[in-house]
PyMOL CGO cylinders between C-alpha atoms (Angstrom):
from pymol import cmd
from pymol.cgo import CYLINDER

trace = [
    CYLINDER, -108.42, -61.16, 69.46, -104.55, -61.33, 69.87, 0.3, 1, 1, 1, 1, 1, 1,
    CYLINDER, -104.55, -61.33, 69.87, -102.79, -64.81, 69.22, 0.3, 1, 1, 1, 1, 1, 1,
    CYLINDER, -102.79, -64.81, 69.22, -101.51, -66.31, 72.39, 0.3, 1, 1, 1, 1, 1, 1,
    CYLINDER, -101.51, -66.31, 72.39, -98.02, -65.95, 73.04, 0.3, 1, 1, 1, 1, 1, 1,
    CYLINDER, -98.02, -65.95, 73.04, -96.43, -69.07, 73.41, 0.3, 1, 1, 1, 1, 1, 1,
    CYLINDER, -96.43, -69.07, 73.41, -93.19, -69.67, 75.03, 0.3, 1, 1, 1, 1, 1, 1,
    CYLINDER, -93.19, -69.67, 75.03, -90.41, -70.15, 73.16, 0.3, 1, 1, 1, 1, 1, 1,
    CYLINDER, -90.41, -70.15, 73.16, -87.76, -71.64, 75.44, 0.3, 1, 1, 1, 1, 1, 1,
    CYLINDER, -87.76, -71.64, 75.44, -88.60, -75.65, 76.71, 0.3, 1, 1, 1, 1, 1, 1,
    CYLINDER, -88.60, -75.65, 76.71, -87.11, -76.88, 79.41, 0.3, 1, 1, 1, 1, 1, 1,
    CYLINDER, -87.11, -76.88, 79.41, -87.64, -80.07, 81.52, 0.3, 1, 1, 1, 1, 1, 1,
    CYLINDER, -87.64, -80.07, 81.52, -89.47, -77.70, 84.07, 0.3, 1, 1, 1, 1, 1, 1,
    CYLINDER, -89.47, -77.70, 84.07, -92.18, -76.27, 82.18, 0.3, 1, 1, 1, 1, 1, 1,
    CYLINDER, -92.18, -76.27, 82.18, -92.66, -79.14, 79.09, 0.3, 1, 1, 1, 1, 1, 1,
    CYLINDER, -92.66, -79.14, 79.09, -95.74, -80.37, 80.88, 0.3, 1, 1, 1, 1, 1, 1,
    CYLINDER, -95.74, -80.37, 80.88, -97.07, -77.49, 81.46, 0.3, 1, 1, 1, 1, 1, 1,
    CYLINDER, -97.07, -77.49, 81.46, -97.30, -75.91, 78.47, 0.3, 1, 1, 1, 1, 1, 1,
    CYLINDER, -97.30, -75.91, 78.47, -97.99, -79.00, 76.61, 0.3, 1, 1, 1, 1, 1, 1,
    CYLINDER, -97.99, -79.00, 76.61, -101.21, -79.22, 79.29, 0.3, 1, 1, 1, 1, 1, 1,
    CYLINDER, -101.21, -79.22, 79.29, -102.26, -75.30, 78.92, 0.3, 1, 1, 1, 1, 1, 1,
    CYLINDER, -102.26, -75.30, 78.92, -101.80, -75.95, 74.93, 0.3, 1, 1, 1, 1, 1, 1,
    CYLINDER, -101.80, -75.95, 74.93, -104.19, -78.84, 74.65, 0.3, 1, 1, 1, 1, 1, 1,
    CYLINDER, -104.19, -78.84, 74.65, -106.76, -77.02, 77.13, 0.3, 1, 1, 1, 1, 1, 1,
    CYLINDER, -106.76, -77.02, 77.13, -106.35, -74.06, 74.89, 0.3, 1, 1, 1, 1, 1, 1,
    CYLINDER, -106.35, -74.06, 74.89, -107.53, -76.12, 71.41, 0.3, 1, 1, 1, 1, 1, 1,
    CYLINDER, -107.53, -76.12, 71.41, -109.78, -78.49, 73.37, 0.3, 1, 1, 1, 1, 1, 1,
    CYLINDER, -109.78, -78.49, 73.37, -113.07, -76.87, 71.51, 0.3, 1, 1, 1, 1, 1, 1,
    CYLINDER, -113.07, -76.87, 71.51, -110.80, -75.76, 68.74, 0.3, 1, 1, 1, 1, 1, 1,
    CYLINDER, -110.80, -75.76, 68.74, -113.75, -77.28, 65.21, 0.3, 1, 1, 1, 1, 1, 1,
    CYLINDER, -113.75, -77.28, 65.21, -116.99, -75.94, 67.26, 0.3, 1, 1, 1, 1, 1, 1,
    CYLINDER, -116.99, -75.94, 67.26, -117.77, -73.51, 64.76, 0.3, 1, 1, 1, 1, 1, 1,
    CYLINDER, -117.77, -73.51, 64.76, -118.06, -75.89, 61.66, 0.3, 1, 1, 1, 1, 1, 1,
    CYLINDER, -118.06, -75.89, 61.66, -119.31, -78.96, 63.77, 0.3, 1, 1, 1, 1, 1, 1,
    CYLINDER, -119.31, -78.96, 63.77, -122.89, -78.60, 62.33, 0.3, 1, 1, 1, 1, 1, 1,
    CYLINDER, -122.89, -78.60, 62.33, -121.77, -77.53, 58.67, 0.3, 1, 1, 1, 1, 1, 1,
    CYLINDER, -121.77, -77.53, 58.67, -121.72, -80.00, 55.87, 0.3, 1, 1, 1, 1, 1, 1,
    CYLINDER, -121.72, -80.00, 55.87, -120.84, -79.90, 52.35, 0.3, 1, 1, 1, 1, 1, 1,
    CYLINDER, -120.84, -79.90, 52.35, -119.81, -76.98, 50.90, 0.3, 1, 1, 1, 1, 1, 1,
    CYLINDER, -119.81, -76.98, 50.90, -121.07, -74.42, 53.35, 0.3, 1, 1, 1, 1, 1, 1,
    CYLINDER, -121.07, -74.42, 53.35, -118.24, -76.76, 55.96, 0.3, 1, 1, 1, 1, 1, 1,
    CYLINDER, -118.24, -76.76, 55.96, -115.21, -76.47, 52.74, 0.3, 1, 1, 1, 1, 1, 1,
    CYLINDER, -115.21, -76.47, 52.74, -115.59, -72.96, 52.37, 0.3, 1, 1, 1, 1, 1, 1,
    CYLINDER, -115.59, -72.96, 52.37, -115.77, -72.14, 56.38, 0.3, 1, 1, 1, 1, 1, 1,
    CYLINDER, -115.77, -72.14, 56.38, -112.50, -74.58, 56.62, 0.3, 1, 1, 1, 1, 1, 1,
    CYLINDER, -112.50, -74.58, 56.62, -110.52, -72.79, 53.86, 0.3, 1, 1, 1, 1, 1, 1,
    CYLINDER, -110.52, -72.79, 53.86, -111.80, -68.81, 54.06, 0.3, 1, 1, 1, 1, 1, 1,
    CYLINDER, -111.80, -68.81, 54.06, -113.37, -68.08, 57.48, 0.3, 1, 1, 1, 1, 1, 1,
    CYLINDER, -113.37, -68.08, 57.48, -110.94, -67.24, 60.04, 0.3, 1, 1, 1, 1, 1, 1,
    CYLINDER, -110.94, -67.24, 60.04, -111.40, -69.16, 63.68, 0.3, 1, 1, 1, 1, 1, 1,
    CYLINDER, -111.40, -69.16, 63.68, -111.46, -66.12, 65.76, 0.3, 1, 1, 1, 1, 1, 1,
    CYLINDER, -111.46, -66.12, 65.76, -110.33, -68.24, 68.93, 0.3, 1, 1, 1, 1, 1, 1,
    CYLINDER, -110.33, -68.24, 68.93, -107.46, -70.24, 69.97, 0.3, 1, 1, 1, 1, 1, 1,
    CYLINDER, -107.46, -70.24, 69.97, -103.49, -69.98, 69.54, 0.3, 1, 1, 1, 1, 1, 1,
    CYLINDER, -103.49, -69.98, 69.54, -104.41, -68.48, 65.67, 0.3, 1, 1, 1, 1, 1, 1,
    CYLINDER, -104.41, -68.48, 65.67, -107.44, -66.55, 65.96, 0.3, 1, 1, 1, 1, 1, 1,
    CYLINDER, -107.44, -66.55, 65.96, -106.66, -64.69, 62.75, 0.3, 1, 1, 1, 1, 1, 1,
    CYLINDER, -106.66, -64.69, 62.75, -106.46, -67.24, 60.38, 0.3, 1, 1, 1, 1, 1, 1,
    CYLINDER, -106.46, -67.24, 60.38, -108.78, -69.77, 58.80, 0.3, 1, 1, 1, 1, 1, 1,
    CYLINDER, -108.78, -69.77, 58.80, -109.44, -73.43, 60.56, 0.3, 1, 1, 1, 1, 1, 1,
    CYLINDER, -109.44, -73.43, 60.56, -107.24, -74.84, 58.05, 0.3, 1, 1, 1, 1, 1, 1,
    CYLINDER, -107.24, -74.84, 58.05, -104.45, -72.71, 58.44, 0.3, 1, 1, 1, 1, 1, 1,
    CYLINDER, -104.45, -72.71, 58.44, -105.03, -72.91, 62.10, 0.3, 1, 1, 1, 1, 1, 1,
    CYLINDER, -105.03, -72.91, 62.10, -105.04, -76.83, 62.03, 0.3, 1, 1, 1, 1, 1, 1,
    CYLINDER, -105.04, -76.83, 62.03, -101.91, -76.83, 60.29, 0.3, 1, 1, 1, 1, 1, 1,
    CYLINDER, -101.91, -76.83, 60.29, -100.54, -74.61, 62.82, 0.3, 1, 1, 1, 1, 1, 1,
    CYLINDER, -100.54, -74.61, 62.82, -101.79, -76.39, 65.60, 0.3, 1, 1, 1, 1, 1, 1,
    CYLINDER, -101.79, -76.39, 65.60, -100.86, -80.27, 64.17, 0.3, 1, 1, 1, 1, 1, 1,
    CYLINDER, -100.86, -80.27, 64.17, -97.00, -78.70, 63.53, 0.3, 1, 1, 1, 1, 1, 1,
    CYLINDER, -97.00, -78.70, 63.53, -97.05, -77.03, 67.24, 0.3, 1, 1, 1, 1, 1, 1,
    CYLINDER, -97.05, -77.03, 67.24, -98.34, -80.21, 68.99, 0.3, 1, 1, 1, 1, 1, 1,
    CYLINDER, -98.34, -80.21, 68.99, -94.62, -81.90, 67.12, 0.3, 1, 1, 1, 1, 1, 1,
    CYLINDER, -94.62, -81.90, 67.12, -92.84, -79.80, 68.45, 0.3, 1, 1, 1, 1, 1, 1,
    CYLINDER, -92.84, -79.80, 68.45, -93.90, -79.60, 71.97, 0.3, 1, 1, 1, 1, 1, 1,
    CYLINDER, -93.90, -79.60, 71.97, -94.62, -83.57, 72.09, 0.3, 1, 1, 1, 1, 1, 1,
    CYLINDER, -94.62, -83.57, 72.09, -91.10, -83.92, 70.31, 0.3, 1, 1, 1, 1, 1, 1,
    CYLINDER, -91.10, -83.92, 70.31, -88.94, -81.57, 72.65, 0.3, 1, 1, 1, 1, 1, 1,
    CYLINDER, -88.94, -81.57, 72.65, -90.75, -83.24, 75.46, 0.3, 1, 1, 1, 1, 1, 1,
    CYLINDER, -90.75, -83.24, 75.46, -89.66, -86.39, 74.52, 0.3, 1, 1, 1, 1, 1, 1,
    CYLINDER, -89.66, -86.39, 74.52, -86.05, -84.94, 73.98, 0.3, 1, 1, 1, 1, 1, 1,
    CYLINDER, -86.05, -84.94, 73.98, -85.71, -83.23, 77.38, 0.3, 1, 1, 1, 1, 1, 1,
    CYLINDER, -85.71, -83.23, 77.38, -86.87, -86.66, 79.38, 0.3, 1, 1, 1, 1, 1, 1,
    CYLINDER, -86.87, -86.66, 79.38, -85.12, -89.22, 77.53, 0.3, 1, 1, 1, 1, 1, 1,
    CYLINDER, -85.12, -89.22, 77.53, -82.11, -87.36, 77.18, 0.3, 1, 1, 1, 1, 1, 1,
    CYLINDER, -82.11, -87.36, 77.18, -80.52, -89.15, 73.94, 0.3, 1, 1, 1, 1, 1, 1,
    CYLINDER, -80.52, -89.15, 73.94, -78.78, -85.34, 73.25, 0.3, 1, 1, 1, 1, 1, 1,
    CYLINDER, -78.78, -85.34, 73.25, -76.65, -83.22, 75.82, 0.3, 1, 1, 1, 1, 1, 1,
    CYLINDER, -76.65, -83.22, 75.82, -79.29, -80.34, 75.73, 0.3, 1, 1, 1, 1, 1, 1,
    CYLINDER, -79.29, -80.34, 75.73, -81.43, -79.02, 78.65, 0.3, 1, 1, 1, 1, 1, 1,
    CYLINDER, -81.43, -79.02, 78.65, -83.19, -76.69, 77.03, 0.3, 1, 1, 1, 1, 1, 1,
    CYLINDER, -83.19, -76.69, 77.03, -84.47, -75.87, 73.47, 0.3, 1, 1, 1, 1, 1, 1,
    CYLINDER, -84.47, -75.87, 73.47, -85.60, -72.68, 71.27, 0.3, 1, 1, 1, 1, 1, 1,
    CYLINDER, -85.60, -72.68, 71.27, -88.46, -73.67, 69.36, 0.3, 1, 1, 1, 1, 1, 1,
    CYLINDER, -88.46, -73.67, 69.36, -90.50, -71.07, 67.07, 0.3, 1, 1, 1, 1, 1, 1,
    CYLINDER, -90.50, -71.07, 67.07, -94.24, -72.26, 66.86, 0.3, 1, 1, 1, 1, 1, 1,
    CYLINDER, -94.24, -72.26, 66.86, -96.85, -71.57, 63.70, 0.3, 1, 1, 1, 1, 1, 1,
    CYLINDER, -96.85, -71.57, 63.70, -95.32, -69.95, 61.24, 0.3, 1, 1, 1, 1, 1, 1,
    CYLINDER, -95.32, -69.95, 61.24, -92.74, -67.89, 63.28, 0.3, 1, 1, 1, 1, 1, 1,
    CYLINDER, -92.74, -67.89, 63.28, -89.65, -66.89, 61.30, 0.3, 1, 1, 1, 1, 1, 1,
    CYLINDER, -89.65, -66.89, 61.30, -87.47, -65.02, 64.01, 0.3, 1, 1, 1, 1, 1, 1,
    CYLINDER, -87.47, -65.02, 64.01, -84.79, -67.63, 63.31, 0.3, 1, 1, 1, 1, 1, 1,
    CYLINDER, -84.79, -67.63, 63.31, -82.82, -69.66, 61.45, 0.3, 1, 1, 1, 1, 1, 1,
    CYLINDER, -82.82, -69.66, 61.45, -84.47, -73.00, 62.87, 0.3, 1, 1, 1, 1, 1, 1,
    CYLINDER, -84.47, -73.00, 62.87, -87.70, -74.16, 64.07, 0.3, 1, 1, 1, 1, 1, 1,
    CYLINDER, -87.70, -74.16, 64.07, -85.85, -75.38, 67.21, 0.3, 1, 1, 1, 1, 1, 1,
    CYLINDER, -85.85, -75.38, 67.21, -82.46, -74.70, 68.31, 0.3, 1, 1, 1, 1, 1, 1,
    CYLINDER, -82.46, -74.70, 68.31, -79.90, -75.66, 71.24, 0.3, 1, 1, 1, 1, 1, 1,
    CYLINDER, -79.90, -75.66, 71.24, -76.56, -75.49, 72.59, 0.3, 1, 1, 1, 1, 1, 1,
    CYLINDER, -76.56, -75.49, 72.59, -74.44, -76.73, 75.16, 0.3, 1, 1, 1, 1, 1, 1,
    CYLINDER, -74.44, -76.73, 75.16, -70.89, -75.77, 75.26, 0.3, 1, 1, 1, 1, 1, 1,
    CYLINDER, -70.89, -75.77, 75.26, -69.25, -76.82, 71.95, 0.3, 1, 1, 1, 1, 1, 1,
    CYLINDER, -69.25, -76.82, 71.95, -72.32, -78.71, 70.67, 0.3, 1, 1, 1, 1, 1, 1,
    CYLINDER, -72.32, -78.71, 70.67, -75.42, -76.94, 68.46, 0.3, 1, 1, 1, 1, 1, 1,
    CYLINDER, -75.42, -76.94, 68.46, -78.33, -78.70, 67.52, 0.3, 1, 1, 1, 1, 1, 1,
    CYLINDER, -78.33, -78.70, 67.52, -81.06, -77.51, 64.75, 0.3, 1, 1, 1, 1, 1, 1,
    CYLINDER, -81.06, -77.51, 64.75, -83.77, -78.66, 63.59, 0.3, 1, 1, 1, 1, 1, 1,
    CYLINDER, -83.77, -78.66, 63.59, -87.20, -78.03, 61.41, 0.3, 1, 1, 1, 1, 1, 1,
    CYLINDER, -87.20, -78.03, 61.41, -90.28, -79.55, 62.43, 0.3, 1, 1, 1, 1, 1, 1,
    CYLINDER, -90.28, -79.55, 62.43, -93.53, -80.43, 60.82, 0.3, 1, 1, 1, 1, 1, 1,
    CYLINDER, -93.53, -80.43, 60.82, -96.65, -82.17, 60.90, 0.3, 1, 1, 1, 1, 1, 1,
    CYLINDER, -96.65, -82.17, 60.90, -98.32, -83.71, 57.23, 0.3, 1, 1, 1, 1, 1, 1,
    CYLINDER, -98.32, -83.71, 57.23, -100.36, -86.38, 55.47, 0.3, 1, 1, 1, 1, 1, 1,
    CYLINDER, -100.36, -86.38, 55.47, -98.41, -89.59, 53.97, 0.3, 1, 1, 1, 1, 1, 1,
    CYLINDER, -98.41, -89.59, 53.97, -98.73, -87.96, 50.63, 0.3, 1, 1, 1, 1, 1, 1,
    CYLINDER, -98.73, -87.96, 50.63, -96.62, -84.96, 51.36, 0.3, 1, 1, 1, 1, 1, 1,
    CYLINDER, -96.62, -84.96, 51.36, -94.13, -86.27, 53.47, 0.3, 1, 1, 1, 1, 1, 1,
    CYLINDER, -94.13, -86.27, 53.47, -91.31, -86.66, 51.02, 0.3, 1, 1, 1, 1, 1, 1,
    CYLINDER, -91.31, -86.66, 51.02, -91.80, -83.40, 49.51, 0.3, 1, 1, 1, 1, 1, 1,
    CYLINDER, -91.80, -83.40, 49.51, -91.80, -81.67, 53.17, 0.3, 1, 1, 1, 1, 1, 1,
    CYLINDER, -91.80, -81.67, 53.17, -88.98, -83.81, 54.22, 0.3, 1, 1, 1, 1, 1, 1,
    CYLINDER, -88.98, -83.81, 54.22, -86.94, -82.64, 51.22, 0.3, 1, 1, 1, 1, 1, 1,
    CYLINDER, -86.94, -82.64, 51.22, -87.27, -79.20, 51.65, 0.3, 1, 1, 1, 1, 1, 1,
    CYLINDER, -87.27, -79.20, 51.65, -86.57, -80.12, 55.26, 0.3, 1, 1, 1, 1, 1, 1,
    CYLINDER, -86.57, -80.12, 55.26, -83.33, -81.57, 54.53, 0.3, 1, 1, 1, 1, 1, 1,
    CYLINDER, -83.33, -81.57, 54.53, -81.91, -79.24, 51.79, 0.3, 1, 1, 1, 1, 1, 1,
    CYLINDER, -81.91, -79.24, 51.79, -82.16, -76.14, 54.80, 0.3, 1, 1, 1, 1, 1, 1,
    CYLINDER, -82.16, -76.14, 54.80, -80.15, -78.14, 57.79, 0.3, 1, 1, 1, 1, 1, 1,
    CYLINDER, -80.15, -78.14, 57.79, -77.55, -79.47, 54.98, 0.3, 1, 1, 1, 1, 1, 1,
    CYLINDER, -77.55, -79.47, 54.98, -76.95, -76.15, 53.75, 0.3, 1, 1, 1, 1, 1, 1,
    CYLINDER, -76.95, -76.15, 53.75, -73.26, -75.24, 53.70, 0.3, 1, 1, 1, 1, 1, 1,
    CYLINDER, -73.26, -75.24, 53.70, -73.56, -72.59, 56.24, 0.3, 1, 1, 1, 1, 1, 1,
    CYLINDER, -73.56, -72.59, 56.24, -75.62, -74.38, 58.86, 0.3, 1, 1, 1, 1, 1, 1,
    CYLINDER, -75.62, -74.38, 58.86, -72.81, -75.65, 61.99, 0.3, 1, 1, 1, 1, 1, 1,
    CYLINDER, -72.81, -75.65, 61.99, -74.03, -77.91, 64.27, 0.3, 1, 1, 1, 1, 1, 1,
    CYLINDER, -74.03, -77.91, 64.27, -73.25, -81.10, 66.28, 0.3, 1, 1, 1, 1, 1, 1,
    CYLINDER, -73.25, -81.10, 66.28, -76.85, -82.66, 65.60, 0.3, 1, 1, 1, 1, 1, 1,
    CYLINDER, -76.85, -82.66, 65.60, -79.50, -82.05, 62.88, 0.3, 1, 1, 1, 1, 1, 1,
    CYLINDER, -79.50, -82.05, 62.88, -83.09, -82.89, 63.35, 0.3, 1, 1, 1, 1, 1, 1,
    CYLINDER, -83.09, -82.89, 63.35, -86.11, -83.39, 61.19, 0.3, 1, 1, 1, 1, 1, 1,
    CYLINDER, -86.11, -83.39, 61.19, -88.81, -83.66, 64.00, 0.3, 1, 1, 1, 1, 1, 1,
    CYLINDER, -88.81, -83.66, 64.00, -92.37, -85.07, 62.06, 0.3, 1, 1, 1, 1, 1, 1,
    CYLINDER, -92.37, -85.07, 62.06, -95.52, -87.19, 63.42, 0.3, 1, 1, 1, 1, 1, 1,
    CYLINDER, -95.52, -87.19, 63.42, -95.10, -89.81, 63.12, 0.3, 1, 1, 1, 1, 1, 1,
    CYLINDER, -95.10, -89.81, 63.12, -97.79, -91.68, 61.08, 0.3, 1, 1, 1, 1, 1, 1,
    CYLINDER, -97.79, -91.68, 61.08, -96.76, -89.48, 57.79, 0.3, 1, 1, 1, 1, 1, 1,
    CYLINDER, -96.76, -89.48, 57.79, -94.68, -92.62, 57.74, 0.3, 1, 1, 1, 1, 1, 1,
    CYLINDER, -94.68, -92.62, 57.74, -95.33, -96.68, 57.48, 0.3, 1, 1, 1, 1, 1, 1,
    CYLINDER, -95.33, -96.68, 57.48, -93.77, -98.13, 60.97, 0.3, 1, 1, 1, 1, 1, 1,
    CYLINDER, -93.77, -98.13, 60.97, -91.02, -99.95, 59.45, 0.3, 1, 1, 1, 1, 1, 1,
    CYLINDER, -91.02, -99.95, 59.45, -89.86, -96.75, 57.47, 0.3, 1, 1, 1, 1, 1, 1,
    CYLINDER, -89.86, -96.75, 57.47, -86.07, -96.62, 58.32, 0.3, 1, 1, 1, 1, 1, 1,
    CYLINDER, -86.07, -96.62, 58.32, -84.32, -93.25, 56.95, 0.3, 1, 1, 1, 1, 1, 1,
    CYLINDER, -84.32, -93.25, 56.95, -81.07, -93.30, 55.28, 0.3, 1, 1, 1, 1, 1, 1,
    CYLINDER, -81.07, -93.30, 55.28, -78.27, -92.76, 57.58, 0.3, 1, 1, 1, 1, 1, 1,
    CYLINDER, -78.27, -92.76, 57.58, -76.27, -89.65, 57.60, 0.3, 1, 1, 1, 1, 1, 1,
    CYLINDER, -76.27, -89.65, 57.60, -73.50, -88.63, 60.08, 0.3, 1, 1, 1, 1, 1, 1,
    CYLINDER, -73.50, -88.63, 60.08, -74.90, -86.20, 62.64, 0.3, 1, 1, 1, 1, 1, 1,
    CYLINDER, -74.90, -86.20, 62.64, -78.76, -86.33, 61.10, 0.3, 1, 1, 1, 1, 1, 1,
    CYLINDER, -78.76, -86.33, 61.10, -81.39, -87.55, 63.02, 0.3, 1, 1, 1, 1, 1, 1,
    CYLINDER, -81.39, -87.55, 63.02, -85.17, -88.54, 62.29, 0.3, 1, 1, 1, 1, 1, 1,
    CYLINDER, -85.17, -88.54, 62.29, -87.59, -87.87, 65.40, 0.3, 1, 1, 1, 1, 1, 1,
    CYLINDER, -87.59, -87.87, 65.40, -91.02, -89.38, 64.75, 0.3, 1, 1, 1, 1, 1, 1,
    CYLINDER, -91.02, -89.38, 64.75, -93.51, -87.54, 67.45, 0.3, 1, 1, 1, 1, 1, 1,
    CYLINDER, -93.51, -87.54, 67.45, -96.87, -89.37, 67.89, 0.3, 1, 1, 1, 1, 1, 1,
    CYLINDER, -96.87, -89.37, 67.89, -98.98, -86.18, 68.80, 0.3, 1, 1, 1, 1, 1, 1,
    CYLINDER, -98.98, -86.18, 68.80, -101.77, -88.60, 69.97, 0.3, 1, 1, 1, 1, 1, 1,
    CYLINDER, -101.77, -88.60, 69.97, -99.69, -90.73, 72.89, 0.3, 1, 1, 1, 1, 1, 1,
    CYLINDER, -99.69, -90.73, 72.89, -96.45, -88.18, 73.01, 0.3, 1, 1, 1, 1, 1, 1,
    CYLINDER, -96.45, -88.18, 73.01, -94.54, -91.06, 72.06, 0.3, 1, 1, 1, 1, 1, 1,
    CYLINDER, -94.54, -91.06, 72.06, -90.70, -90.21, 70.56, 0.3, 1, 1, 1, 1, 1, 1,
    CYLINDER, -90.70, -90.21, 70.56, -88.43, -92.46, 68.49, 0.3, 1, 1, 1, 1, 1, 1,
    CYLINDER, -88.43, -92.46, 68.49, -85.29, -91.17, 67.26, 0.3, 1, 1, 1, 1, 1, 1,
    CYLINDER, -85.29, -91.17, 67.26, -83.29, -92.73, 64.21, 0.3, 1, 1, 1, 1, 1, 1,
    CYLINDER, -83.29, -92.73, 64.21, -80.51, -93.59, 64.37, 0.3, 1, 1, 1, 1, 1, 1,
    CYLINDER, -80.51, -93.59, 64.37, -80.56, -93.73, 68.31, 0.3, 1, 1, 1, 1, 1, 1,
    CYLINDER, -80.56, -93.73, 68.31, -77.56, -91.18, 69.25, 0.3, 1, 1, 1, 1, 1, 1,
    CYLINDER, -77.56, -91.18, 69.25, -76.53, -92.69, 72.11, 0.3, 1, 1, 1, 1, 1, 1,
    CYLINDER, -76.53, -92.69, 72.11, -75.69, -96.08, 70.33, 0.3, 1, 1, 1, 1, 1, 1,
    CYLINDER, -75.69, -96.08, 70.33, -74.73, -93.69, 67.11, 0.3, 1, 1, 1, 1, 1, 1,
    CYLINDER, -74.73, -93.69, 67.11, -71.85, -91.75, 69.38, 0.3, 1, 1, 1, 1, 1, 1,
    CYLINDER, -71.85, -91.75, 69.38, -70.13, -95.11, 70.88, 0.3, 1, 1, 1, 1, 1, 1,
    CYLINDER, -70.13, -95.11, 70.88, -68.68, -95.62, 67.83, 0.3, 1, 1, 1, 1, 1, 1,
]
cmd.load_cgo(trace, "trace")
């Protein structure tokens, strides 16, 4: 089974619809280990590949992981394109474990660049994913307007407040209600 193709280029016109065709896609996504238990479920989970959805070819875990990043970055860019807080219409994105570019998602308009990396994890491994996160979009070479770390948001306690740095932002996605929160907010960030 080939992996479905996803499209790489979100715009206010199509957001929904992918997001919609995405969540169809995964709706049964778990069937096959729903009557496992034990160890019989732990080794399907980490060695048995799925065979359906947007990673056919890889295990359930791997596929979950996938999936749980992909849902951030569609629920994230969504929230991007109709609350406008940055002057971007459209953004590259690279879903799963795509490495065709630099970024996980990309934009530009005129003399302003955005990029960002994107992911989804448990409390415990936020930091860790977060610093590696961080250390890639502050490289020297990396020019842009606006740098993004786009995560769900409940790898984080609700009051967590990042450190402010010029031009960085924090998106927290909630994959469940598509909720976005930005920190700082730009728009109050750039009247300064």
């Amino acid at each position: 089974m080939k992996p479905m193709q996803l499209e790489n280029i979100l715009r206010a016109d199509n957001i929904d619809t992918l997001i919609t065709n995405y969540l169809a896609i995964i709706e049964n996504f778990g069937a096959s280990v729903s009557q496992l238990r034990g160890l019989r479920m732990l080794k399907a989970l980490k060695r048995e590949t799925v065979n359906n959805g947007p990673y056919p070819k890889v295990t359930l875990f791997e596929a979950a992981n996938r999936i749980m990043t992909d849902l951030v970055i569609l629920h994230g860019v969504a929230g991007l394109l109709k609350n406008p807080l940055f002057p971007y219409t459209e953004y590259m994105v690279e879903f799963g474990n795509e490495d065709n570019n630099d970024f996980d998602i990309q934009a530009s308009s005129g003399t302003e660049a955005l990029v960002g990396e994107a992911f989804n994890v448990s409390p415990s491994f936020f930091q860790a994913k977060k610093r590696l996160a961080l250390k890639k979009l502050r490289h020297k070479g990396v020019h842009a307007t606006h740098r993004i770390v786009m995560f769900n948001d409940d790898a984080v306690l609700p009051s967590y407040s990042p450190k402010p740095e010029d031009g960085l932002y924090h998106v927290f996605v909630s994959v469940e209600s598509s909720s976005v929160l930005v920190k700082p907010d730009p728009l109050k960030n750039s009247l300064k």
